[in-house]
SEVEXVO-706795 format. One record per residue (C-alpha): residue number from 1; residue in three letters; x, z, y. Coordinates in pm, whole numbers, plus 50000, padded with zeros to 5 digits. Each point is the difference from the previous one (the first is absolute). Layout:
N
<pt palum="NUM" tormi="ALA" east="X" up="Z" north="Y"/>
...
//
This chain:
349
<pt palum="1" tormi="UNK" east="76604" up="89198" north="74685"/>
<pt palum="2" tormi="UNK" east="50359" up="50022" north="49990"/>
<pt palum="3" tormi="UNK" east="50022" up="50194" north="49630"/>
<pt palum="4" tormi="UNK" east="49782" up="49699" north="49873"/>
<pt palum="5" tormi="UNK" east="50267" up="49763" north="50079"/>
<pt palum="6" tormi="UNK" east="50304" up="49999" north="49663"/>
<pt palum="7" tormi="UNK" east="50202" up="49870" north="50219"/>
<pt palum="8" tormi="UNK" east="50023" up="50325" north="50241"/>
<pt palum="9" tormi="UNK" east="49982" up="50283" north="49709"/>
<pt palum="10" tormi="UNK" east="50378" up="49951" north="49899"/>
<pt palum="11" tormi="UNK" east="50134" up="49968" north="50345"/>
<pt palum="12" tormi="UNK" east="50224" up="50305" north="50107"/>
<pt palum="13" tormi="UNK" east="49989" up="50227" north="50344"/>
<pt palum="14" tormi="UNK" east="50247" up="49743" north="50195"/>
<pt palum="15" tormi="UNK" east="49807" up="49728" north="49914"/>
<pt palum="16" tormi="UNK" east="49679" up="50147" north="50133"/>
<pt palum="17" tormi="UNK" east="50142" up="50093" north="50299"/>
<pt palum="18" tormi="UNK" east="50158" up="49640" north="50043"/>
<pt palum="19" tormi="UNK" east="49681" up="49866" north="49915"/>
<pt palum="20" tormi="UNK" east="49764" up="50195" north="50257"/>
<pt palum="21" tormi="UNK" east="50296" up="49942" north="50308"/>
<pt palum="22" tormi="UNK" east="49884" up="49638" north="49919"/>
<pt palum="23" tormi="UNK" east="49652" up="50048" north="49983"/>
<pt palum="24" tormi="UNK" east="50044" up="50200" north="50356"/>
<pt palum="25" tormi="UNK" east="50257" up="49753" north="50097"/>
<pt palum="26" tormi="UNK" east="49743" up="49714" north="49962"/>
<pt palum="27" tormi="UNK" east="49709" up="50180" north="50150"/>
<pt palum="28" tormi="UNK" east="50192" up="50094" north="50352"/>
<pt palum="29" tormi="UNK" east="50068" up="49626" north="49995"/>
<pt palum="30" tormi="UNK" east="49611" up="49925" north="49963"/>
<pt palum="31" tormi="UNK" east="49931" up="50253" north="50275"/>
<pt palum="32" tormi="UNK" east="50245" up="49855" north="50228"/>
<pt palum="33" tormi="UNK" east="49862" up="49645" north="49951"/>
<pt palum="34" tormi="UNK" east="49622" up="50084" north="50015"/>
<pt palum="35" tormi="UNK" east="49801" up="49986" north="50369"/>
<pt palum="36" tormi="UNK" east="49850" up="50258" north="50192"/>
<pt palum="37" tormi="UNK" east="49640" up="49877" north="49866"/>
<pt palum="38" tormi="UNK" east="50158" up="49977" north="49654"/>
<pt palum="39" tormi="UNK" east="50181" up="50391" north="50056"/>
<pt palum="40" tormi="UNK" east="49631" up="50142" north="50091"/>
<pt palum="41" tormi="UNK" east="49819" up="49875" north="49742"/>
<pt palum="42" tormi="UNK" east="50278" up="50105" north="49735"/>
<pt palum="43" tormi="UNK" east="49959" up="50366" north="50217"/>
<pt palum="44" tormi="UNK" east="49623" up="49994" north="49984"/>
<pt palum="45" tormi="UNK" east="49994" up="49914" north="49651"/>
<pt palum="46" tormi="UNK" east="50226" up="50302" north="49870"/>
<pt palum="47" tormi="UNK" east="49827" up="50256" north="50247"/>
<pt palum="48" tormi="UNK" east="49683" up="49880" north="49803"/>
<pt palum="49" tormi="UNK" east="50170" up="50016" north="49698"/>
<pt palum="50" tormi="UNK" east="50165" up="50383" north="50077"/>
<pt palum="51" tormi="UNK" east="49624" up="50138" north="50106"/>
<pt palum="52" tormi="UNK" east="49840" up="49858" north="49740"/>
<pt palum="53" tormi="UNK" east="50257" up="50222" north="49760"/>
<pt palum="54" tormi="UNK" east="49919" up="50246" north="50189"/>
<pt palum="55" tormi="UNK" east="49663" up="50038" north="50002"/>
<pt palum="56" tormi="UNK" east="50037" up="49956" north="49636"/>
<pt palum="57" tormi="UNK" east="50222" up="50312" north="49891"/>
<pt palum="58" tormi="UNK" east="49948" up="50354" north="49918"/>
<pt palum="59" tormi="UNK" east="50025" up="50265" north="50266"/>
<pt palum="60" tormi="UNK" east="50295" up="50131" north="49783"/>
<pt palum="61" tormi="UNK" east="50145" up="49665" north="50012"/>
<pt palum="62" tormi="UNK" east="49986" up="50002" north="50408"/>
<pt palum="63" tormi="UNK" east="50148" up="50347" north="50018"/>
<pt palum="64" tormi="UNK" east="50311" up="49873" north="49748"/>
<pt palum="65" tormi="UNK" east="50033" up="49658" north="50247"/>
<pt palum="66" tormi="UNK" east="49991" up="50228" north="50325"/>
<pt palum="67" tormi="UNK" east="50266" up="50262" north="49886"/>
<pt palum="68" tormi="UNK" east="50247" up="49650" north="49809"/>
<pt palum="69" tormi="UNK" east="49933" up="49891" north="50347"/>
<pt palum="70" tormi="UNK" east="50095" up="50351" north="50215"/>
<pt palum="71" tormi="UNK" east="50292" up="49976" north="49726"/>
<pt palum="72" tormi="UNK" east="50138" up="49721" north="50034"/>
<pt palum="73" tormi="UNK" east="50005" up="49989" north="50380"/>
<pt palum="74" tormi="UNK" east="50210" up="50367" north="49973"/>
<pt palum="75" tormi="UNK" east="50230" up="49792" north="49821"/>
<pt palum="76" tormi="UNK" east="50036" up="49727" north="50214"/>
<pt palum="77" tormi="UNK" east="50323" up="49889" north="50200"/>
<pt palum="78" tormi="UNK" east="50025" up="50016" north="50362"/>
<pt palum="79" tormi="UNK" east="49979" up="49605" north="50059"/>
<pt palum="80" tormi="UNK" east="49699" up="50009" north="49757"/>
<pt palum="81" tormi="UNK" east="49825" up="50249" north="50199"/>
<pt palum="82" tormi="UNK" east="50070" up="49824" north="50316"/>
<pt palum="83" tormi="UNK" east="49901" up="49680" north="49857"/>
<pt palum="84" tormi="UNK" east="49680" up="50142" north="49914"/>
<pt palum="85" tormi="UNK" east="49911" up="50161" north="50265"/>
<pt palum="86" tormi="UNK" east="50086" up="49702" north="50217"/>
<pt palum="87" tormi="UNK" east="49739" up="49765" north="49790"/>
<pt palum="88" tormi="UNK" east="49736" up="50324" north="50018"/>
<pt palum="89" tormi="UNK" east="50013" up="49986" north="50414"/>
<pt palum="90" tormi="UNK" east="50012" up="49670" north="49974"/>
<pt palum="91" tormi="UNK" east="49695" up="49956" north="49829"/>
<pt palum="92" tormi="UNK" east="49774" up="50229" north="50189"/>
<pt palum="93" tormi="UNK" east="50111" up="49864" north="50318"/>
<pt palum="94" tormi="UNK" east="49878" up="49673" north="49923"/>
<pt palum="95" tormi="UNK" east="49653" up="50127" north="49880"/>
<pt palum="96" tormi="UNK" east="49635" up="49963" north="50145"/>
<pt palum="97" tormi="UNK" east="49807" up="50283" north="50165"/>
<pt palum="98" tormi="UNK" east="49784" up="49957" north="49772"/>
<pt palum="99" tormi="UNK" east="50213" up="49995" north="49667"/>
<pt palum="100" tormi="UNK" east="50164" up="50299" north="50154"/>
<pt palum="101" tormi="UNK" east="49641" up="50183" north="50042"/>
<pt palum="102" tormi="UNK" east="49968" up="49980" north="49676"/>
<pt palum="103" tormi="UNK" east="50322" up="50083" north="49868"/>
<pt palum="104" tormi="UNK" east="49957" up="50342" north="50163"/>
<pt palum="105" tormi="UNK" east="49642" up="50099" north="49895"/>
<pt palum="106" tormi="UNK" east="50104" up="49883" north="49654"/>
<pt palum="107" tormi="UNK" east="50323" up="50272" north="50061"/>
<pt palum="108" tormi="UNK" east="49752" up="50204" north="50116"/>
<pt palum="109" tormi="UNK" east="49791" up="50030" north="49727"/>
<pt palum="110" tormi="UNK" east="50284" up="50016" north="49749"/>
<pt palum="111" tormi="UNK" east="50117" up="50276" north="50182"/>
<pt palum="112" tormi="UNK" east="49657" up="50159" north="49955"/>
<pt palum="113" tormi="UNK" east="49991" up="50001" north="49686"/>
<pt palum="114" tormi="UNK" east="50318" up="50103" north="49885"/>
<pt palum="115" tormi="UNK" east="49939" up="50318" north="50246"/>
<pt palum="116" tormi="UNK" east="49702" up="50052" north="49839"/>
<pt palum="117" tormi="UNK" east="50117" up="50076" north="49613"/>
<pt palum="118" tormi="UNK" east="50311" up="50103" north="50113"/>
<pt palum="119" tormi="UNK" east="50127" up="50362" north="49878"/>
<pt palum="120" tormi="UNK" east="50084" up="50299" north="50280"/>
<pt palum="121" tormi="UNK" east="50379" up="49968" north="49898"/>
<pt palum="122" tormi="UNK" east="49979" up="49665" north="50039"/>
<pt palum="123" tormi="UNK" east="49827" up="50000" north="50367"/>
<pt palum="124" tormi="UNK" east="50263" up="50328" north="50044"/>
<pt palum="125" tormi="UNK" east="50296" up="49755" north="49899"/>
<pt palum="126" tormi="UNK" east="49858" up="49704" north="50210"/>
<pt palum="127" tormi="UNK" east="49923" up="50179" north="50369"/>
<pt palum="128" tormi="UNK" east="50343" up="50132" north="49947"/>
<pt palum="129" tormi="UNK" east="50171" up="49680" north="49953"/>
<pt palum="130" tormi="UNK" east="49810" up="49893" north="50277"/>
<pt palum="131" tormi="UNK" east="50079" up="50274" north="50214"/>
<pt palum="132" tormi="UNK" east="50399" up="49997" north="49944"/>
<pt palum="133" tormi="UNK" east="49968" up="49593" north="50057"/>
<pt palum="134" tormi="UNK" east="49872" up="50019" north="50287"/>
<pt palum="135" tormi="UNK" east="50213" up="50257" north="50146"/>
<pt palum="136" tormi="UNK" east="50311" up="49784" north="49921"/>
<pt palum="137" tormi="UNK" east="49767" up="49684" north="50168"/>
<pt palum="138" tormi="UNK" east="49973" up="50233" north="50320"/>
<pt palum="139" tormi="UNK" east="50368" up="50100" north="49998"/>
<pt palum="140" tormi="UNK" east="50156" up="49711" north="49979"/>
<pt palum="141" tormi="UNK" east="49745" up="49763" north="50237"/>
<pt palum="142" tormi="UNK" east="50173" up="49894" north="50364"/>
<pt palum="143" tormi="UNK" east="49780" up="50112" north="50346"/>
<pt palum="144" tormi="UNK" east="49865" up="49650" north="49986"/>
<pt palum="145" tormi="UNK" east="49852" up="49991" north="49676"/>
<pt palum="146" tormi="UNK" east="49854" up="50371" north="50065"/>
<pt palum="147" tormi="UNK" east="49817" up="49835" north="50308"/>
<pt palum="148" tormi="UNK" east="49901" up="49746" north="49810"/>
<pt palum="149" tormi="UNK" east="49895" up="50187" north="49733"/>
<pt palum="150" tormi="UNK" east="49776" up="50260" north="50231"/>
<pt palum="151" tormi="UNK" east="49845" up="49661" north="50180"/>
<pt palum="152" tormi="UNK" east="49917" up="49861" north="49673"/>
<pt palum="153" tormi="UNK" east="49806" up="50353" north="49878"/>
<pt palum="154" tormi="UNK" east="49846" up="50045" north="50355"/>
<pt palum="155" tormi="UNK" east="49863" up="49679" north="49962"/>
<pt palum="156" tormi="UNK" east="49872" up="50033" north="49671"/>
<pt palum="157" tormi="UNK" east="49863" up="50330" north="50058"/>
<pt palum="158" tormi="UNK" east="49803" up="49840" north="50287"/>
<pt palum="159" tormi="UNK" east="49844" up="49782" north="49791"/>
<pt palum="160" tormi="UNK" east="49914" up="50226" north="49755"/>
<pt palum="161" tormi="UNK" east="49834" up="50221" north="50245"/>
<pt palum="162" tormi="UNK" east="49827" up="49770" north="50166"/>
<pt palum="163" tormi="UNK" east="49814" up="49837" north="49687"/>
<pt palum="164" tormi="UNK" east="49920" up="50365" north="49904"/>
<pt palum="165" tormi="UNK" east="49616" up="50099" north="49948"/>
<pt palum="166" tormi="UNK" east="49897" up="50350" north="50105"/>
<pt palum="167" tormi="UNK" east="49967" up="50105" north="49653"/>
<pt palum="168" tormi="UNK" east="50319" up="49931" north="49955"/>
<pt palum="169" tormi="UNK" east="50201" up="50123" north="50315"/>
<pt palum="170" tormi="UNK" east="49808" up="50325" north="49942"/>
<pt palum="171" tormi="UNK" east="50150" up="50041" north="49654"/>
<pt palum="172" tormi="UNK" east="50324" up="49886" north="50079"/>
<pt palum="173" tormi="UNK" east="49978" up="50318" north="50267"/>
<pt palum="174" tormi="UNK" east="49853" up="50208" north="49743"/>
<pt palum="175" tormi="UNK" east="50265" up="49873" north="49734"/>
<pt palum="176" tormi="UNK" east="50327" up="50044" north="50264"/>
<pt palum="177" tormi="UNK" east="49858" up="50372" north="50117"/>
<pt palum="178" tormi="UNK" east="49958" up="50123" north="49606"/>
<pt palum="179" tormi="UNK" east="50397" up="49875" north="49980"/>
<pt palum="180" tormi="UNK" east="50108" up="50160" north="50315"/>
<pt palum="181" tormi="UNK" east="49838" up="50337" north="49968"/>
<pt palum="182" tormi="UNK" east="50183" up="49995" north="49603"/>
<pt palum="183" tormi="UNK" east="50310" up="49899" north="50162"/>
<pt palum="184" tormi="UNK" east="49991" up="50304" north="50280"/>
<pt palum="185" tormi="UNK" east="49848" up="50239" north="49744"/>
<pt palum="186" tormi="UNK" east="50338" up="49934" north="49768"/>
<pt palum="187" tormi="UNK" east="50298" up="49989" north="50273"/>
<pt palum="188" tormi="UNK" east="50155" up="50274" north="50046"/>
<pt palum="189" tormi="UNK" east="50098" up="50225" north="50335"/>
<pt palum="190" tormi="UNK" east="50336" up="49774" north="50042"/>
<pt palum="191" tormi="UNK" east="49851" up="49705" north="49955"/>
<pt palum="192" tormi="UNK" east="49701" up="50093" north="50225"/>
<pt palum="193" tormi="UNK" east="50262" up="50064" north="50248"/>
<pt palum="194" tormi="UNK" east="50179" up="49694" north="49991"/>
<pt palum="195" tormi="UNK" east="49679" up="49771" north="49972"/>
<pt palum="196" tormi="UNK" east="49886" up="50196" north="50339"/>
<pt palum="197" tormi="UNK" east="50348" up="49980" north="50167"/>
<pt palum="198" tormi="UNK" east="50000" up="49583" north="49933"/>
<pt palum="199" tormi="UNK" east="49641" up="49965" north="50097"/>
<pt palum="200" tormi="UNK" east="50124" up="50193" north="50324"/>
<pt palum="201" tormi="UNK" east="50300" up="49797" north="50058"/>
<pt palum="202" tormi="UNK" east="49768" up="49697" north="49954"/>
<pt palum="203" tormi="UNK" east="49737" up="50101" north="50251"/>
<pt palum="204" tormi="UNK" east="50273" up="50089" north="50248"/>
<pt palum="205" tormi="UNK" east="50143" up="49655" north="49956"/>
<pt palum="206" tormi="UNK" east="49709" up="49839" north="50060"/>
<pt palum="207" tormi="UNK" east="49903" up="50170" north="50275"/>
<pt palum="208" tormi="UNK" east="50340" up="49944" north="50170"/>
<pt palum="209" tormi="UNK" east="49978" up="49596" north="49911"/>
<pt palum="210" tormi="UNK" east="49638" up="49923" north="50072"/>
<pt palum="211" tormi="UNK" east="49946" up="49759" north="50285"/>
<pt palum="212" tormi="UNK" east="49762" up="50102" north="50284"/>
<pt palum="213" tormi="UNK" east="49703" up="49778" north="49872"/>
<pt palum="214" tormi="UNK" east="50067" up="50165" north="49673"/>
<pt palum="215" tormi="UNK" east="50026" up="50326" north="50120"/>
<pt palum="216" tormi="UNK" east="49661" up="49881" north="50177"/>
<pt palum="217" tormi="UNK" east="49843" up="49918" north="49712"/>
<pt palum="218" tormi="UNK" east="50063" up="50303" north="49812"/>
<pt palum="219" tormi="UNK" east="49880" up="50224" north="50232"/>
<pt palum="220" tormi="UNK" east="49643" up="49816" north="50039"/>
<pt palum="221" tormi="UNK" east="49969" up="49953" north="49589"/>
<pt palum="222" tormi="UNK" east="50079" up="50401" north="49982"/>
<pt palum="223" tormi="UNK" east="49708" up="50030" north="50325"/>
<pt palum="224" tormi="UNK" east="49778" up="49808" north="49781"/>
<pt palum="225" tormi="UNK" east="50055" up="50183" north="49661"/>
<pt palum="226" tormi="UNK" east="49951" up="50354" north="50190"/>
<pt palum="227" tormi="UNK" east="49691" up="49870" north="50179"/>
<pt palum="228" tormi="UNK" east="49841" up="49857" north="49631"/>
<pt palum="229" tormi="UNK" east="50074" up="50335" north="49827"/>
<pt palum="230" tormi="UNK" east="49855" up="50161" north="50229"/>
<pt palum="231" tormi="UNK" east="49671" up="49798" north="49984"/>
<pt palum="232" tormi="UNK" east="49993" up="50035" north="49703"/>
<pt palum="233" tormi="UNK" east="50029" up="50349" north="49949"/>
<pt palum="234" tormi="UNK" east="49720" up="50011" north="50253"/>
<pt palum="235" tormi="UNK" east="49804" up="49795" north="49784"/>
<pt palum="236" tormi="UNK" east="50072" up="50237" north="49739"/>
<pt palum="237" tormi="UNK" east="49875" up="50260" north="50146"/>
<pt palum="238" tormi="UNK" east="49675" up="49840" north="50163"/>
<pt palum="239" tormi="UNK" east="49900" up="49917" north="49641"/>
<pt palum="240" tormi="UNK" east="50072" up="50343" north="49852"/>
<pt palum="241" tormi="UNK" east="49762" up="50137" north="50260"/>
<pt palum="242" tormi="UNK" east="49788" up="49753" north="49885"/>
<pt palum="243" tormi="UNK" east="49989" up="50071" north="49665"/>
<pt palum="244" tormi="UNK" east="50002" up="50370" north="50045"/>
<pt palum="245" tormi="UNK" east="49733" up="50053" north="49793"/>
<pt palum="246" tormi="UNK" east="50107" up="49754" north="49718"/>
<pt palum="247" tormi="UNK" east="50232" up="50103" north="49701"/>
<pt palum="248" tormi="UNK" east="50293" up="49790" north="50149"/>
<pt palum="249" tormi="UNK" east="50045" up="50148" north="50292"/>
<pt palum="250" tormi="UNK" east="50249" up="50301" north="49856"/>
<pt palum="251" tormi="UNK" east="50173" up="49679" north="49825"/>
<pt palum="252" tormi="UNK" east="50079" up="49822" north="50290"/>
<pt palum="253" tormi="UNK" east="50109" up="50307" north="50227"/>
<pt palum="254" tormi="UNK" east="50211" up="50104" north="49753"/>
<pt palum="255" tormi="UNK" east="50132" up="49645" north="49995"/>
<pt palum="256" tormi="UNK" east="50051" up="50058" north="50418"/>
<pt palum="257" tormi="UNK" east="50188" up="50321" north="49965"/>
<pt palum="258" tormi="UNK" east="50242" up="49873" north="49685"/>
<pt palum="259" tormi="UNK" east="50135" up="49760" north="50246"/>
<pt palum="260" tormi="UNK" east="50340" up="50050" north="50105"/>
<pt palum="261" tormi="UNK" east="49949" up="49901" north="50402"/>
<pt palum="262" tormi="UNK" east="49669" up="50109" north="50038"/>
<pt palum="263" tormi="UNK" east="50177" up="50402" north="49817"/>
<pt palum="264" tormi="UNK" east="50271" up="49973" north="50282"/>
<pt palum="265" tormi="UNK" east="49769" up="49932" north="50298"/>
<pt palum="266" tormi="UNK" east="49720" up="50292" north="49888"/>
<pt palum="267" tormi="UNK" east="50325" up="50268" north="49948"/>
<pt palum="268" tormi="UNK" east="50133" up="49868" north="50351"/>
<pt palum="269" tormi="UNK" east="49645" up="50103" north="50142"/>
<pt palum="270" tormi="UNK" east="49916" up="50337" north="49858"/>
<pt palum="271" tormi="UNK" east="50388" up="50137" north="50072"/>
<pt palum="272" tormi="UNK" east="49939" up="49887" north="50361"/>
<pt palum="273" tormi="UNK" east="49628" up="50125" north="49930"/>
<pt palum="274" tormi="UNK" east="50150" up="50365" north="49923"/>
<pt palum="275" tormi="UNK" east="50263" up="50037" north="50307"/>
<pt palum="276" tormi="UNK" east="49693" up="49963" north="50197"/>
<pt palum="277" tormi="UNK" east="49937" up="50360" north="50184"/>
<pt palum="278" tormi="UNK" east="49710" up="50115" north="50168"/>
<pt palum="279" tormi="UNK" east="50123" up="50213" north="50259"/>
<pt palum="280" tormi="UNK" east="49735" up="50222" north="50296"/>
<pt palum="281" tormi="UNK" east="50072" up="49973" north="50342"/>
<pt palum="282" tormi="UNK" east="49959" up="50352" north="50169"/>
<pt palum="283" tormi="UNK" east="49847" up="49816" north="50329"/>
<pt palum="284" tormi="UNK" east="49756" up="49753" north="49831"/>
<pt palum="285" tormi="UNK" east="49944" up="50122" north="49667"/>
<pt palum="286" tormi="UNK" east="50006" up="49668" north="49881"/>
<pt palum="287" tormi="UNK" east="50079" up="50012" north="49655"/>
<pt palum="288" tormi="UNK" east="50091" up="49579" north="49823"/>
<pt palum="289" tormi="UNK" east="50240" up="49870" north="49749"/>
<pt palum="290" tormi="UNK" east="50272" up="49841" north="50200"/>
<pt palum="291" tormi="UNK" east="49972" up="50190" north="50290"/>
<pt palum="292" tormi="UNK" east="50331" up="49990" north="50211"/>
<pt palum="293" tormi="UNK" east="50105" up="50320" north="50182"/>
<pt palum="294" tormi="UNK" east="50230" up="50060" north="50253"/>
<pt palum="295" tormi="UNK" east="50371" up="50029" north="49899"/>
<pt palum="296" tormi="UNK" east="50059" up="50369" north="49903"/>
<pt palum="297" tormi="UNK" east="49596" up="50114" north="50102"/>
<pt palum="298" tormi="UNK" east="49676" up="50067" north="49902"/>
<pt palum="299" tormi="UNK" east="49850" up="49802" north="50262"/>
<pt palum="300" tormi="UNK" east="49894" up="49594" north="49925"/>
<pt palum="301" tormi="UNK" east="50153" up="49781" north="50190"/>
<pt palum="302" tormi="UNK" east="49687" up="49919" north="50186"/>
<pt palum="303" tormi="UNK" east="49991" up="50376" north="50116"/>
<pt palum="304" tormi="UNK" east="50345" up="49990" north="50088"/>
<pt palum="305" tormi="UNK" east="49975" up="49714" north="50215"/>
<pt palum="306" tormi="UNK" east="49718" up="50162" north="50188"/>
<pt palum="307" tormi="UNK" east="50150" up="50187" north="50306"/>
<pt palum="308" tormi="UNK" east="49673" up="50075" north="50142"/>
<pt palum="309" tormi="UNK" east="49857" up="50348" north="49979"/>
<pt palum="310" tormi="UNK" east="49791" up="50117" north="49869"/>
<pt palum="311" tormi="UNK" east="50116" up="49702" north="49708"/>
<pt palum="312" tormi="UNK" east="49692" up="49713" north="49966"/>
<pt palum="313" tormi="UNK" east="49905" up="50067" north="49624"/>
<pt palum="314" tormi="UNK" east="50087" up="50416" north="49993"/>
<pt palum="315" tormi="UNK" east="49755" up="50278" north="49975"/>
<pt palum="316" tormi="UNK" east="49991" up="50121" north="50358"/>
<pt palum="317" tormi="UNK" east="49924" up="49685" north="50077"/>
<pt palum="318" tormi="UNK" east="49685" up="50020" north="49761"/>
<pt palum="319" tormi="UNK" east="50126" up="49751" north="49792"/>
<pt palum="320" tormi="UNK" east="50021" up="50174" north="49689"/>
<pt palum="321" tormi="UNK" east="49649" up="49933" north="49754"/>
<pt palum="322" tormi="UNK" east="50139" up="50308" north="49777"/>
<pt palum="323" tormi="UNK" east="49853" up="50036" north="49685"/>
<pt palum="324" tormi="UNK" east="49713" up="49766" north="49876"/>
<pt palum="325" tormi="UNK" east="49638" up="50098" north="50066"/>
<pt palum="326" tormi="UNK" east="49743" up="50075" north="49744"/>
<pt palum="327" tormi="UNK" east="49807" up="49683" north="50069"/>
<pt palum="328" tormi="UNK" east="50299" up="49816" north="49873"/>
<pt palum="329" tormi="UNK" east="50068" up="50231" north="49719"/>
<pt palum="330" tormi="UNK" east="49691" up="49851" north="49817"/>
<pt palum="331" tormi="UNK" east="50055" up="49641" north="50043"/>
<pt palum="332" tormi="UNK" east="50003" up="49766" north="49670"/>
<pt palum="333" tormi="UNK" east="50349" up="50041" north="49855"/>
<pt palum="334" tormi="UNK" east="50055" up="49645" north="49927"/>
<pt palum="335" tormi="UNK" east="49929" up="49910" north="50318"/>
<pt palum="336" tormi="UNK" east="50250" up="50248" north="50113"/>
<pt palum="337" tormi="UNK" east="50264" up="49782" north="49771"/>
<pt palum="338" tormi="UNK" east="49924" up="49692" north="50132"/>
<pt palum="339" tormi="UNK" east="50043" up="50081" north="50331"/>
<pt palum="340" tormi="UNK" east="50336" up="50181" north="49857"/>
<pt palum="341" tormi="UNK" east="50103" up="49653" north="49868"/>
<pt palum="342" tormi="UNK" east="49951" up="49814" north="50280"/>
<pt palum="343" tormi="UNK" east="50200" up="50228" north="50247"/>
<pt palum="344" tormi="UNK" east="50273" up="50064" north="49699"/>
<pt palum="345" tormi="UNK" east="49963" up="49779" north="49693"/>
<pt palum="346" tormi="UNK" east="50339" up="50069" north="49873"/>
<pt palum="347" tormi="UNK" east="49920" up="50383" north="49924"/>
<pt palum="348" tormi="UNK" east="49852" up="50123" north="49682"/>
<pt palum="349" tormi="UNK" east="49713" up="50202" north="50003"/>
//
């Protein structure tokens, strides 16, 4: 409009400049004059005005306005900045609940979708700005504002969890074991070390600052975990038997033995299993796993105990059976396992 105008084509740089101070000069004037309903409708008027433009350009046009914009707020002075920022704070403490609701899903989604075609440099360049940002946040924050901070997230994480479906929860668990079994399988032996060290020095001071009803409650959530894994591994079990004769049934014991607890419990039992001896007593001939003899003797205990004479269970007292008659030499052999098991059901046949 302005190279329409004669008048304006011949004018120099000075008189331009004088000419817009007055134009700016004039308009602060207006501004200070108008009332508050008259300053909101002005407002609402050129925020229709801006997203309307908006809406209307290119996305090459909104990428050249966002980096003018990230350029000229490098440039900016101090009292510019501060100025700026003051108005920004300003302005989103005084909004609605609801106009901030929106604000942040519309973030959101912006967010979305500039993750979304961005390039692997790009997300590279980003998560390590983000990374040395927030390092310099976390340095320089005081003890209340870390409090605060930790409140704020415990809060939020509450939330979160709580409006959680199960689908969800159980790929969130899914999602943070995949990370944590790629972050152990890269560290290496010093870092393993130090990560085990601080998780140590953690526990300990825990443990040292717990409260009694803490402690308390720690010690019946870890009664209550042990009891349900055990149930469960019972439960297990009862269905593998079950299914003995179905094509699952390898699938799911091999499922029992790959665990990590239920490993450590059955190598527990058979190397107590092994240092089992079945020793003879020379008085009895009573021959059992487990049998406990006399210190530094061949004699059970039982025997040894026995100071009459002849001793109750020995031979001159016809208490010996001696070998095992024919009649019992023919007997069924599973039946002779089954009563095995029940006297002995820990000992492989």
């Amino acid at each position: 409009m302005e190279l329409d105008n004669p008048n304006l084509k011949k004018e120099s740089a000075n008189e331009k400049r004088a000419r817009l101070d007055k134009r700016n000069q004039r308009a602060q004037e207006l501004r200070r004059a108008e009332t508050e309903q008259e300053r909101q409708a002005r407002l609402k008027k050129r925020n229709e005005k801006d997203r309307a433009k908006r809406k209307a350009e290119s996305p090459l046009e909104t990428e050249q306005r966002q980096k003018n914009r990230k350029i000229d707020e490098t440039n900016e002075s101090e009292e510019h900045k501060e100025v700026r920022l003051e108005h920004k704070r300003s302005k989103l403490a005084q909004e609605s609940l609801d106009r901030r609701a929106a604000r942040l899903n519309k973030i959101r989604i912006q967010q979305k979708h500039r993750r979304a075609v961005e390039s692997q440099e790009n997300r590279s360049a980003r998560l390590q700005n983000m990374r040395i940002l927030q390092k310099e946040h976390l340095a320089n924050e005081t003890g209340d504002d870390r409090a605060a901070r930790l409140e704020r997230l415990s809060v939020l994480k509450d939330e979160c969890l709580a409006k959680e479906t199960q689908e969800e929860k159980a790929a969130r668990l899914k999602y943070q074991s995949t990370l944590q079994e790629k972050k152990l399988a890269k560290e290496t032996s010093d870092e393993r070390a130090v990560r085990l060290k601080r998780q140590c020095a953690y526990k300990e001071n825990a443990l040292a600052n717990e409260t009694p009803e803490q402690k308390s409650a720690r010690l019946q959530n870890m009664s209550v975990y042990k009891r349900q894994f055990a149930q469960d591994a019972v439960l297990k079990v009862i269905n593998a038997e079950h299914l003995h004769n179905n094509e699952t049934a390898p699938l799911i014991h091999q499922a029992i033995l790959k665990n990590k607890v239920v490993k450590e419990k059955m190598d527990k039992f058979h190397h107590e299993m092994s240092s089992i001896e079945s020793t003879i007593c020379i008085v009895c001939s009573e021959k059992f796993p487990g049998t406990k003899m006399a210190s530094q003797s061949t004699t059970c205990i039982r025997c040894y105990r026995d100071k009459a004479n002849p001793k109750l269970y020995s031979s001159e007292n016809n208490m010996n059976p001696g070998a095992v008659p024919n009649e019992l030499q023919v007997c069924d052999i599973n039946l002779n396992f089954l009563l095995y098991y029940r006297t002995n059901p820990l000992k492989s046949l």
